[in-house]
C-alpha positions in Angstrom: 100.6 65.1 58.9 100.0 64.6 62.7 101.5 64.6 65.4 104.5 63.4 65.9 105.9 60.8 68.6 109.0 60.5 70.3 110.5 56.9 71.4 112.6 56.4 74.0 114.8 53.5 74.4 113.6 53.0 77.6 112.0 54.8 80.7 112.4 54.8 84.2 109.2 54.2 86.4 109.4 53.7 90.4 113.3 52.3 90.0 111.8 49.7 87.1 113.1 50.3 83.3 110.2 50.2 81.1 110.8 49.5 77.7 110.1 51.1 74.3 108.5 48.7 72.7 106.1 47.9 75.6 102.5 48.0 74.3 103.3 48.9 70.7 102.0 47.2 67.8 104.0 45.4 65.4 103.9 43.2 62.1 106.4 40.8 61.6 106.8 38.9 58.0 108.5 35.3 58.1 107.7 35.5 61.8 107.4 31.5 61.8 110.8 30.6 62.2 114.4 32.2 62.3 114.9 35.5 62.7 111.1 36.4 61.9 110.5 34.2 65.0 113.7 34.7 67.0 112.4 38.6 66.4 108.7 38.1 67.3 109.4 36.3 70.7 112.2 39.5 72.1 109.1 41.7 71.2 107.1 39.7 73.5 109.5 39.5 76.2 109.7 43.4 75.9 105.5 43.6 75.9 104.8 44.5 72.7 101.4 43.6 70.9 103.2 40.9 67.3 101.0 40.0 64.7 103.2 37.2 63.5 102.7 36.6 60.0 104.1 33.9 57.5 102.7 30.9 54.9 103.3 29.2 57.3 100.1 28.6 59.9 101.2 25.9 62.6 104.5 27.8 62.7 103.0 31.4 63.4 100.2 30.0 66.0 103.1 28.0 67.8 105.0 31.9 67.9 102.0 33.6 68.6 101.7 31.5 71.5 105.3 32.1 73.1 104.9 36.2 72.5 101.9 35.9 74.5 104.1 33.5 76.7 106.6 35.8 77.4 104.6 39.0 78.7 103.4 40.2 75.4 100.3 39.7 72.8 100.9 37.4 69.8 98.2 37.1 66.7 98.7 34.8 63.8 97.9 35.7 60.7 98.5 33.8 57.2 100.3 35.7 54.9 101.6 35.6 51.6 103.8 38.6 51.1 103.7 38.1 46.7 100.4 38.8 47.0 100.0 43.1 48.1 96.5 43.2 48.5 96.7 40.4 51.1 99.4 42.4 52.9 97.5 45.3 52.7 94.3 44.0 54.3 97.0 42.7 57.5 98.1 46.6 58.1 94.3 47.8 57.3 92.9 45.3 60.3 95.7 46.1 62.7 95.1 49.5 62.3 91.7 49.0 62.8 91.9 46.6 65.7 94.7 48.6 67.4 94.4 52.4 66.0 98.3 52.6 65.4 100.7 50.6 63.8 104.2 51.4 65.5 106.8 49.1 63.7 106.8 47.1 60.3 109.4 44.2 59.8 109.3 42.8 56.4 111.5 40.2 56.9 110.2 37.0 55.0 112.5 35.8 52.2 113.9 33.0 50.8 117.4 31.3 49.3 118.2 30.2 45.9 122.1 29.7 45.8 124.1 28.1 42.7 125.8 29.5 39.8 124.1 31.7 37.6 123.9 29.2 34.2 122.5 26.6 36.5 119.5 28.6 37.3 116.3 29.1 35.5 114.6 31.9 35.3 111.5 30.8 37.5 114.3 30.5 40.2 114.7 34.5 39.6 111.5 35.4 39.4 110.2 32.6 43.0 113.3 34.5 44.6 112.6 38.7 43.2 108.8 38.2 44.1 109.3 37.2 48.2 112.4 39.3 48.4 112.1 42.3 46.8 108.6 42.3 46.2 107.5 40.9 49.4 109.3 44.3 51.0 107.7 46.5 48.5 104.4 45.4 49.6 105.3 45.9 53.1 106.7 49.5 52.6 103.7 50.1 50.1 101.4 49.1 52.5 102.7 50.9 56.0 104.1 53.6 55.0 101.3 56.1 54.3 99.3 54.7 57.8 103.0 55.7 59.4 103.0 59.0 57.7 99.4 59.7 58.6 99.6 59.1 62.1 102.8 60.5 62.3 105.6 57.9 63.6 106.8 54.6 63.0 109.2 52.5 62.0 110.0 49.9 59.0 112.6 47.4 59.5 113.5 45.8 56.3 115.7 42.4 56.5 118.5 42.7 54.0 121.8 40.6 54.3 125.9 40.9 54.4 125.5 39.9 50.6 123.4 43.1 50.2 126.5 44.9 51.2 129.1 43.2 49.7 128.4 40.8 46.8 128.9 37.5 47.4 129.0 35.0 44.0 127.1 31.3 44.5 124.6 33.8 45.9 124.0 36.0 43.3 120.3 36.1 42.3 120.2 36.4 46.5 122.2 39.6 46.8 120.4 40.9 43.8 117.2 41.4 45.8 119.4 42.4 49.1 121.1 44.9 47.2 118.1 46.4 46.5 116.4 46.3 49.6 119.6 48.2 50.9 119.2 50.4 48.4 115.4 51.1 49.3 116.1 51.2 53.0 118.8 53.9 52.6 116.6 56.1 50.0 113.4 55.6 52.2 115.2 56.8 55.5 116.1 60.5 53.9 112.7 60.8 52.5 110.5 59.5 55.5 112.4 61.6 58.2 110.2 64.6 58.2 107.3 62.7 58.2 108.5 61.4 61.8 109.0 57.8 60.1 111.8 55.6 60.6 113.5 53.3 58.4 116.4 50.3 59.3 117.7 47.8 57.3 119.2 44.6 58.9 121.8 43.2 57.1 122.7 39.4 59.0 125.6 37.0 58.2 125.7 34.1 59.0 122.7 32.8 61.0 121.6 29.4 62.6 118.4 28.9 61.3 116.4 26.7 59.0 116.6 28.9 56.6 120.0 27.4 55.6 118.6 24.2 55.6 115.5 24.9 53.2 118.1 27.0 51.5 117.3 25.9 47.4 120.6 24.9 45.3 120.6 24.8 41.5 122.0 22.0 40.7 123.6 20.4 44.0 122.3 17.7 46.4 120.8 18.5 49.7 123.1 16.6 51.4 126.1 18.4 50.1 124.5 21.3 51.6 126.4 20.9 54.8 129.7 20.6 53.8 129.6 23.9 51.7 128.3 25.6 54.5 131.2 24.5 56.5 133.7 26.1 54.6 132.0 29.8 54.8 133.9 32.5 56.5 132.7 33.1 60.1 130.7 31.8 62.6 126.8 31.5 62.6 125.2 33.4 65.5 122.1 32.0 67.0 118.9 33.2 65.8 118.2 34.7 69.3 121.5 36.3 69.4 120.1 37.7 65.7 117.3 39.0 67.0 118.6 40.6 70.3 121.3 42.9 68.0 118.3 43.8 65.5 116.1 44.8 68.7 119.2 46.7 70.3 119.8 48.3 66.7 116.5 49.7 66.8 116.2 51.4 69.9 119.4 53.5 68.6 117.7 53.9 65.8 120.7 53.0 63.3 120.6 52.9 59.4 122.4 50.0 58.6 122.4 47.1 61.5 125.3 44.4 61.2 125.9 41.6 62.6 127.6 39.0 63.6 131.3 40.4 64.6 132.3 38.4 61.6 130.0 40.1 59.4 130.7 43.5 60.6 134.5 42.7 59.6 134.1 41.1 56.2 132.0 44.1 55.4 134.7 46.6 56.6 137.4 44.5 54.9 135.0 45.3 51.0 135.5 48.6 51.8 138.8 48.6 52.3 139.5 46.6 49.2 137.0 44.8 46.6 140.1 42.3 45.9 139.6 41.0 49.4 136.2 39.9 48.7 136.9 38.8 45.4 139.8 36.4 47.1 137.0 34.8 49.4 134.5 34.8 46.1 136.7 32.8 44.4 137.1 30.5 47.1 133.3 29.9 47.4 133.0 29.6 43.9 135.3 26.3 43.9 133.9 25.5 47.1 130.4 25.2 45.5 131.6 23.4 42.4 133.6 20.7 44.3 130.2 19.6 45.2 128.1 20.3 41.7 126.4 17.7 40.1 128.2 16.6 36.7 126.2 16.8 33.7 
């Protein structure tokens, strides 16, 4: 299968800490903004080579630009994770380009919150496609290059509701759920093959992504005051992506975080009828603010 690579989480060199990701090659999806972004730039403070990829093309040139910026190498590319052969042909030309391809964050996704008989089913199938599907490609598509060349490592963004179900969000936490459940499975079977496999599991994070956030049946401006009344605190997306770099280097399954979200996760395990409590609460948080028919 290859030989197989050891990373270190940092070394030494004449009194200076050099570290692992320093000249290593990796693709991030949704790296336009948020945690895609806030995730991108930390890899160029730490010299890594990012091929920043999203839909979005003034947003991954403008990311591009601050990974370079910041001591590291940043290429845009346009990307459409629904589509595979497109996200194919981005691992094919970095390998080509770079002969390796060290680390694989499929991170792109979207929200569609609201109750369940307010949504359609396009709203499942928009939000299964770039969620699930979008990390299937990205697994699909790295994978065998990581197993062929013998290391790597695939970093699959997930969420707290893909670790404890959280209602308003359901058709969300579907596709987190699964991507959990991928990550897990994946990580047993890809360890012999010298391959590593995290999933990232956020809370509550200050991004846009709240904010383009799609509700069935609510106003955008009612957004905010929904969001106000969710338990914990949002963490910064640079805060995100410094405890998702820091998970790495230990290598851990499952990475968690904020503190709040670590918590509320330990509190599900403890009891389901905890998290049903703060369901319940959401639910009639949401519906103060529903449209009437």
């Amino acid at each position: 299968m290859g030989v197989v690579f050891c990373e270190f989480t940092s070394l030494t060199i004449g009194g200076n800490k050099v570290s692992q990701f320093k000249d290593k090659v990796a693709i991030v999806t949704g790296g336009a903004s948020g945690i895609g972004g806030a995730i991108c730039e930390e890899l160029g403070k730490r010299g890594a080579i990012v091929v920043v990829t999203d839909i979005n093309e003034d947003g991954i040139k403008e990311i591009a630009e601050k990974v370079s910026s910041e001591g590291g190498k940043g290429i845009p590319k346009v990307l459409d994770v629904t589509q595979p052969e497109d996200v194919q042909k981005v691992v094919d030309e970095t390998k080509e380009e770079f002969g390796r391809l060290d680390y694989m964050f499929n991170n792109a996704g979207i929200g569609i919150g609201g109750e369940i008989y307010d949504f359609k089913l396009e709203d499942w199938e928009k939000i299964i496609d770039i969620n699930l599907y979008g990390v299937i490609h990205g697994v699909h598509a790295a994978y065998p290059l990581m197993i062929k060349q013998g290391f790597g490592h695939i970093v699959n963004t997930s969420s707290l509701t893909g670790l404890m179900p959280i209602p308003i969000k359901t058709a969300y936490s579907t596709t987190k759920f699964a991507v959990v459940g991928l990550s897990r499975a994946l990580r047993s079977e890809a360890e012999d093959f010298g391959v590593k496999v995290s999933v990232i599991c956020p809370g509550f994070i200050k991004t846009a992504f709240y904010d383009n956030a799609e509700f069935a049946n609510v106003d955008n401006k009612d957004k905010d005051a929904f969001y106000s009344k969710l338990p914990g605190k949002f963490m910064s997306a640079r805060g995100a992506a410094r405890a998702t770099i820091e998970g790495i280097e230990k290598n851990q399954d499952i990475i968690v975080f904020p503190l709040s979200a670590r918590i509320l996760w330990r509190l599900y395990r403890i009891s389901t009828k905890i998290a049903d409590k703060i369901g319940r609460t959401t639910v009639g948080n949401l519906r103060s603010i529903t449209k009437k028919s």
